[in-house]
LOLUM-752335 format. One record per residue: residue in three letters; x, y, z of N, C-alpha, C in turn. Coordinates in steps of 0.001 Angstrom, whole numbers, plus 500000, padded with zeros to 6 digits. Each point is the difference from the previous one (the first is absolute). Last residue first. Layout:
ALAXYZXYZXYZ/...
//
This chain:
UNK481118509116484498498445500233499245499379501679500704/UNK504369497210500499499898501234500126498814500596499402/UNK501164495455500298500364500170501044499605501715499820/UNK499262498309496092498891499064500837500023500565501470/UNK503022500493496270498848501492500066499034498927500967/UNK503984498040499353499990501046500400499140500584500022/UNK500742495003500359499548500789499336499689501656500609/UNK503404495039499951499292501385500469499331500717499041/UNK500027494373499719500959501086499709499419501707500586/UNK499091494558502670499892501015498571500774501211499823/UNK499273495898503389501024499759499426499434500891498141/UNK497849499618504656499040499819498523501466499778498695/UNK501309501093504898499784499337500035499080499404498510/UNK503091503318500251500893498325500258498772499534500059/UNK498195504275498525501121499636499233500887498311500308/UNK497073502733502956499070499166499219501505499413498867/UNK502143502402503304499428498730500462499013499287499442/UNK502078504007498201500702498793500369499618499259500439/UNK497686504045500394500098499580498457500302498716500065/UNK500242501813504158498926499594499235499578499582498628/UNK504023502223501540500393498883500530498099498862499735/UNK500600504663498109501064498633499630500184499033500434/UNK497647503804502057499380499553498958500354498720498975/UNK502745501760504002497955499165500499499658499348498612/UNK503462503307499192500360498890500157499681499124500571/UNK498384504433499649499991498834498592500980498995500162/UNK499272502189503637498538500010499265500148499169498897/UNK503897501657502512499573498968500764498647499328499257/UNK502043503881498329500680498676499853499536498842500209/UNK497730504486501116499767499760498946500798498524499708/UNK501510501741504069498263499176499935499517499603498503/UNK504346502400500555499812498857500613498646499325500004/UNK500565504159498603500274499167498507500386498815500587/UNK495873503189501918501468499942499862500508498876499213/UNK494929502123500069500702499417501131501363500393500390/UNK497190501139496360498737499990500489501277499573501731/UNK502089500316495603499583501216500185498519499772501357/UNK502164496014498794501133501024500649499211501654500481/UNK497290496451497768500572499440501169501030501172500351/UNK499362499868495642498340501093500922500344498960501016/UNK503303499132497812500021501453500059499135500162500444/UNK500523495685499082501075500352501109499690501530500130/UNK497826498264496277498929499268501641501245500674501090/UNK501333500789496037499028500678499688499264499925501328/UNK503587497083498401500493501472500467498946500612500619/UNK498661496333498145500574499892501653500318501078500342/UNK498953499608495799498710499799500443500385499974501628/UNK503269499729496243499682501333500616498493500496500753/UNK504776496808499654498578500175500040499300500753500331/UNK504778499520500413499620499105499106498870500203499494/UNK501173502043504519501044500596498629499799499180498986/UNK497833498399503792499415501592499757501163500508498797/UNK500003495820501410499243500086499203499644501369500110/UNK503639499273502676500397499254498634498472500181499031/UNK500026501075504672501250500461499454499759499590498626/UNK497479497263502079499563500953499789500590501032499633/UNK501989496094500648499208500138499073499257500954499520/UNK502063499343504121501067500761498607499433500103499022/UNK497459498497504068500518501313499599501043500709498963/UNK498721495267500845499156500628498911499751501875500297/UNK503101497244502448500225499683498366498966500230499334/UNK500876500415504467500859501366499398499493499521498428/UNK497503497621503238499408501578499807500938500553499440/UNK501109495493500377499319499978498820498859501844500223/UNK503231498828503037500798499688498738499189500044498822/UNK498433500131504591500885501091499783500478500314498554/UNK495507496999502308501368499894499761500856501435498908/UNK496096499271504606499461499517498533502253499744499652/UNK498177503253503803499544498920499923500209499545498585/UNK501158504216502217501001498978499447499763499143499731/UNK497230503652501976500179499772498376501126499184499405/UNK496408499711504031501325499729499581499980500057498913/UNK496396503613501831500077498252500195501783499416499899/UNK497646504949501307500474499253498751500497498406500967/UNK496618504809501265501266499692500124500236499201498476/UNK495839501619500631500090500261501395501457499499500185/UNK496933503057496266500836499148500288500573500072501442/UNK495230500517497703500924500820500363500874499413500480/UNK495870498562498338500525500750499249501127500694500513/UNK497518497443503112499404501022499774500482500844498610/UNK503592497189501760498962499652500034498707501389499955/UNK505003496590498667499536501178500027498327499894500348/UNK505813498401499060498530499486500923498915501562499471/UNK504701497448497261499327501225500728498960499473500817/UNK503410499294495593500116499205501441498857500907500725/UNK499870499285494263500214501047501245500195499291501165/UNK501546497283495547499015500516500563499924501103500850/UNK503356497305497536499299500556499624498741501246500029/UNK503276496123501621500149500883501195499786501446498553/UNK499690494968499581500633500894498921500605501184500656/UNK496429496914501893501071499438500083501230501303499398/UNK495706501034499135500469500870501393501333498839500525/UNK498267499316495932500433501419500009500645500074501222/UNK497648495838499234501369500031499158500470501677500093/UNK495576498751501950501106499465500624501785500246499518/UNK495906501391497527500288500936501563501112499337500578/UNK498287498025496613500622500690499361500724501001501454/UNK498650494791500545499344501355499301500919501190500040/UNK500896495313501656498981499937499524499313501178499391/UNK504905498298500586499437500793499990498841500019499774/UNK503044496317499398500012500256501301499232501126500542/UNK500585499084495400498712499013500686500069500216501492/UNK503886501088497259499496500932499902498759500112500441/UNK504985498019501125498642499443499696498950500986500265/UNK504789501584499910499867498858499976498536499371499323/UNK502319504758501526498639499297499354499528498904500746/UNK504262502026499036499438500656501412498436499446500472/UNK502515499135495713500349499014500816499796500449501626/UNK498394502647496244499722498151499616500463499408501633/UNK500814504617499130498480499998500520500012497927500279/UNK504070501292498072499944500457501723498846499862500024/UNK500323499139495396501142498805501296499583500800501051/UNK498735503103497449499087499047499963500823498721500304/UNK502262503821499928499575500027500533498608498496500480/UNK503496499984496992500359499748500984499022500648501164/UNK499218500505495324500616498770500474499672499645501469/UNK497557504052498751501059499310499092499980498812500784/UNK496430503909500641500355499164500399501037499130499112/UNK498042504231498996500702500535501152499961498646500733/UNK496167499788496711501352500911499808500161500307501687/UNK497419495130498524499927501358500474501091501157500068/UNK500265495508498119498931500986499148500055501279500769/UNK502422496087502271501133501426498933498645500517499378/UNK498175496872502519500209501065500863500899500976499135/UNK498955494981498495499401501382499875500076501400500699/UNK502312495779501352500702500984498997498914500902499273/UNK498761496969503344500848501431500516500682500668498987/UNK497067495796499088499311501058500968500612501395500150/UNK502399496597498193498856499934499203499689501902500609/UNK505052498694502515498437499030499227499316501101499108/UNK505039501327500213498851500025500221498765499039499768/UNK505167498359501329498980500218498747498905500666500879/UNK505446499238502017498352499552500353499791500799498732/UNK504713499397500833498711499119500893498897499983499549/UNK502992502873498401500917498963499549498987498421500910/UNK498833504807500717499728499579498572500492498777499606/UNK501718501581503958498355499921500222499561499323498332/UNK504011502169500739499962498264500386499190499801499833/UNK500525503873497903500577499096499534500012498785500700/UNK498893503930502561498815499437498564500426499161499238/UNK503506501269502941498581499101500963499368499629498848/UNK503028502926498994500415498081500229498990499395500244/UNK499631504730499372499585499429498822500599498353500306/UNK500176502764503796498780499801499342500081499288499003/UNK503953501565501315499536498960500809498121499687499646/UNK502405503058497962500707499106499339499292498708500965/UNK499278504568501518499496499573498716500104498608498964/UNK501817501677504183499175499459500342498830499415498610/UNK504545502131499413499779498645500644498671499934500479/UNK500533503931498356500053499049499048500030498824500466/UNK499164503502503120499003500075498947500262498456499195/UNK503924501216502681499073499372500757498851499645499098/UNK503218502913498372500435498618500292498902498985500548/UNK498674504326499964500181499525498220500840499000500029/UNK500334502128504278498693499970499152499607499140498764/UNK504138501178501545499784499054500792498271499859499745/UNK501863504070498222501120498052499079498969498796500731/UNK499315504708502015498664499705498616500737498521499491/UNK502772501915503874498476499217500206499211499471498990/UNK504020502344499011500545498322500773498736499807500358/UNK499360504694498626500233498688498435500525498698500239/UNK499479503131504008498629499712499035500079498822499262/UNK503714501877502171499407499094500422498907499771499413/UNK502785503239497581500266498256499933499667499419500830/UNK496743503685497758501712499863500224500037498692500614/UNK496622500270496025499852500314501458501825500466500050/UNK498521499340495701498710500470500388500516500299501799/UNK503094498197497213499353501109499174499348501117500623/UNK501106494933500782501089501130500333499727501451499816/UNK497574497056498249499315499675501568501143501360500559/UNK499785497962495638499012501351500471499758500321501250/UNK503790496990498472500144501522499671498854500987500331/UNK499826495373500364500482500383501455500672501643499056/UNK495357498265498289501264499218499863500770501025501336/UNK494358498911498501501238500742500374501317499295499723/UNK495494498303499081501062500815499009500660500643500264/UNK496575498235502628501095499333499685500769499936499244/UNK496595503549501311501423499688501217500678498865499323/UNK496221501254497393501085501029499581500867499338501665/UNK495812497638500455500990500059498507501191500518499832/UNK497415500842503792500665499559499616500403499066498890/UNK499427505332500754499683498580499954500617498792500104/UNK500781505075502068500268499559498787499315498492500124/UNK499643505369502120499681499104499531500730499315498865/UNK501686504294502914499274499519498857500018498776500224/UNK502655502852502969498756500887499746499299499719498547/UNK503965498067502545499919500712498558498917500622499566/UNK500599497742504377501187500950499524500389500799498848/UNK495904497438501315500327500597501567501131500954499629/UNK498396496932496731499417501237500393500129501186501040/UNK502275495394498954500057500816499190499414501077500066/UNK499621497166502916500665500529500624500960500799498637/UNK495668497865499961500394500696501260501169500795500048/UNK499620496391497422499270500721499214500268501323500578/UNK501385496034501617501444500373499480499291501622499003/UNK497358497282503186501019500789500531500758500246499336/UNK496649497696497467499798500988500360500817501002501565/UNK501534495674498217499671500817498269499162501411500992/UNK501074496408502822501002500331499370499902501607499294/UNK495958497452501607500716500895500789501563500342499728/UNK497690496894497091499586501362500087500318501056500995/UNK501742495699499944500561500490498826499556501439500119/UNK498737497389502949501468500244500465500549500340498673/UNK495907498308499809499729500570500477501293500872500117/UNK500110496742497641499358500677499644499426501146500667/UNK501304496035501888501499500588499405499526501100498643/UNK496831497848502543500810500479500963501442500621499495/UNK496913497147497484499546501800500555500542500506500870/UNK501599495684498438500430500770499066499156501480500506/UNK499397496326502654501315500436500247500309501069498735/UNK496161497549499691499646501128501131501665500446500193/UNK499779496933496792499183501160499424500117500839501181/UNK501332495949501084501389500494499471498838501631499596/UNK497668496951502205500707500992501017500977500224498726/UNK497636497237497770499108500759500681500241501237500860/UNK502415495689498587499910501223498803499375501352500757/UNK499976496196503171501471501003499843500091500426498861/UNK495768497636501026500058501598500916501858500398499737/UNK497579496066497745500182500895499181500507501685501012/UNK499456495584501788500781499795498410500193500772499242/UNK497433499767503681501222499957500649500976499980498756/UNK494346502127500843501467498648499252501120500009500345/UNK496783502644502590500230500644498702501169498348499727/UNK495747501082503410501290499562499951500516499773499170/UNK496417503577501875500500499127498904501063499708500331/UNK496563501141504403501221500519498995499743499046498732/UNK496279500492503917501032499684499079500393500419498908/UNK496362499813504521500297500958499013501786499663499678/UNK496092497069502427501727500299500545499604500713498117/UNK496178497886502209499821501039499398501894500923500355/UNK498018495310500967499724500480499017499945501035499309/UNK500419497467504578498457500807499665500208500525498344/UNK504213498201502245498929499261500080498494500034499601/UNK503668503087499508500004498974499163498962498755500330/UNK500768503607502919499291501002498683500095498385498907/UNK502048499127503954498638499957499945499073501027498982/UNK504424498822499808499931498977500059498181500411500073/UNK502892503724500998499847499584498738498990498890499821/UNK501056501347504042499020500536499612499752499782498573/UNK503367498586502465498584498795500149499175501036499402/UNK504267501537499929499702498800499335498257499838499831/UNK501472503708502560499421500221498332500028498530499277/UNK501062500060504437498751500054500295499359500394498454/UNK504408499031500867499926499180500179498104500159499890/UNK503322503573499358499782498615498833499096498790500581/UNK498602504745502695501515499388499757499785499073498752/UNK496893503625502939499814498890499438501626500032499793/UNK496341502779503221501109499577500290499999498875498510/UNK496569502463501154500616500873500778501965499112499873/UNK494555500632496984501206499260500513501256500325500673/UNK495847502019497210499975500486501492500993498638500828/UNK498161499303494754500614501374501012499692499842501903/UNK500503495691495607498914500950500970501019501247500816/UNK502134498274495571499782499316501101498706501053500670/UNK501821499638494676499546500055501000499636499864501706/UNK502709499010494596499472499680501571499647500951500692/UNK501663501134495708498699499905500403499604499220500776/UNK504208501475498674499375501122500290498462499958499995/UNK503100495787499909500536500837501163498796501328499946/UNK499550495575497261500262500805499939499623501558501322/UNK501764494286498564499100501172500719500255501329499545/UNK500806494928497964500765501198500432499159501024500303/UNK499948494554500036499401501251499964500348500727500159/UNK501331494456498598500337501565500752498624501052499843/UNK501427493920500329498762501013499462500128501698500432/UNK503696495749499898499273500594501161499200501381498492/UNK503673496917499180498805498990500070498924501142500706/UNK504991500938498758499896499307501155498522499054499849/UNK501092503666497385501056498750500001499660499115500706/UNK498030503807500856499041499582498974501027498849499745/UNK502067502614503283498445498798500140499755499138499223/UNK503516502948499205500149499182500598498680499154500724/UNK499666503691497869500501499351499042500316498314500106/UNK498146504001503255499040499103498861500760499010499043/UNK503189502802502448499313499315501077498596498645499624/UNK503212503340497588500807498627500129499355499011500884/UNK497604504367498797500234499458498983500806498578500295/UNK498957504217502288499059498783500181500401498826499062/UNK501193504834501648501037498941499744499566498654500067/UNK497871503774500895500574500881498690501175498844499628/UNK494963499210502005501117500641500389501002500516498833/UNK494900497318501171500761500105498860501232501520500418/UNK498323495788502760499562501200499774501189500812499042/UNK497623494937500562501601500479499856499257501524499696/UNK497741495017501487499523501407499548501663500614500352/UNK498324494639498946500841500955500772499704501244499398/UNK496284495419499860501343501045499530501157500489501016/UNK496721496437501472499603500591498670500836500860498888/UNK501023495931503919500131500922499441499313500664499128/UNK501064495469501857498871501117500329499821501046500148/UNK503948497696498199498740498870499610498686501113500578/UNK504072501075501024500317500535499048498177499095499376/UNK502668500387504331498679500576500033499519500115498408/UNK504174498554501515499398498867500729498213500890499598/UNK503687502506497990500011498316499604498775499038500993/UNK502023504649500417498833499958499471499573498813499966/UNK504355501167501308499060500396501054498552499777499576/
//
């Protein structure tokens, strides 16, 4: 359908959707110059009483004509199926933790005590027997069945992923910073991609979904912007980090506590893990080692 128009053509604009991928792929194959739009910052004029695809086409086309079509990254094609295997592993990380803490729940609920999880995978089917009667102890099995397979399913993944891809230059400095390993720094890396795509530090946070969402005026808040804007995968991964450098480090601990005691231990998280994700970005781009008393001066 493109073919006869393909010579006077400037591009094709592709709104970036949740299934964009076979659509650009197939262009860019094809010879055709892509743009992937980005959906939460078109704009159209207000007070439009009636629009459809056909009137957001042309509307695209003419944000592209004048130069100012707000765009997506089109993430390598070579490297986006390592890329989704990592995002498939938080998901099964996720379905781990909601495992591990209904099975926590529901130790407390009946035994009127806390147990870690550490101490849960040292159960055996005698403690289980032990501890509940026998629909319980057929629920807690199925627990700790579930826990481990998903556990097992993680460590495949990290084993493929690893079996693919090398930290670059740039990204393997990121292990300096405590509460970033391996595999986390693969997820920042390859959530990343090209680190030049970021012209300043602001940009790379509030991508990070780092930042506050909010409107506000006179000093006084008048709602909230989209706090979904930016990418998901790389706000859980330097939220773990932050998890992770507050028990390692004790200059973080320290920044996480007068954040908590002044707020809550969500906001305090959210703070130093702003602070990390800022760290990180002089870190890929000056490709240098962290320096702690610098960030917590």
């Amino acid at each position: 359908m493109l073919e006869p128009f393909k010579n006077s053509m400037d591009g094709v604009v592709v709104e970036s959707t949740y299934n964009w991928y076979w659509l650009v792929d197939g262009l860019q194959k094809h010879g055709y110059q892509v743009h992937l739009a980005n959906p939460s910052a078109v704009k159209q004029y207000e007070g439009l009483k009636y629009t459809d695809d056909r009137w957001d086409s042309f509307w695209l086309a003419h944000m592209k004509r004048l130069n100012i079509l707000p765009e997506g990254y089109i993430y390598p094609k070579k490297q986006r199926s390592v890329r989704d295997l990592l995002r498939r592993r938080v998901l099964f990380v996720h379905q781990r933790t909601s495992q591990i803490l209904s099975l926590q729940s529901m130790i407390t609920r009946n035994l009127g005590t806390r147990i870690s999880a550490g101490a849960m995978k040292k159960l055996t089917d005698e403690d289980i027997d032990r501890m509940f009667e026998v629909n319980q102890a057929f629920m807690a099995r199925n627990h700790l069945s579930t826990i481990d397979f998903l556990h097992k399913t993680i460590l495949s993944i990290e084993k493929q992923v690893l079996a693919q891809v090398r930290l670059k230059k740039e990204f393997s400095l990121l292990q300096t910073i405590p509460g970033i390993g391996k595999i986390l720094a693969l997820t920042i890396m390859l959530e990343v991609g090209d680190i030049s795509r970021f012209k300043k530090v602001g940009h790379f946070s509030s991508y990070c979904r780092c930042v506050k969402s909010e409107k506000t005026s006179n000093k006084k808040k008048k709602g909230e912007n989209n706090k979904k804007n930016g990418n998901k995968f790389l706000s859980w991964a330097y939220v773990e980090a932050a998890n992770f450098a507050r028990r390692y480090s004790q200059k973080a601990r320290r920044f996480f506590q007068r954040k908590k005691a002044k707020r809550n231990g969500i906001v305090a998280t959210k703070a130093l893990s702003n602070k990390l994700c800022r760290a990180s970005y002089y870190i890929m781009r000056d490709q240098t080692q962290y320096d702690e008393d610098r960030l917590f001066c």
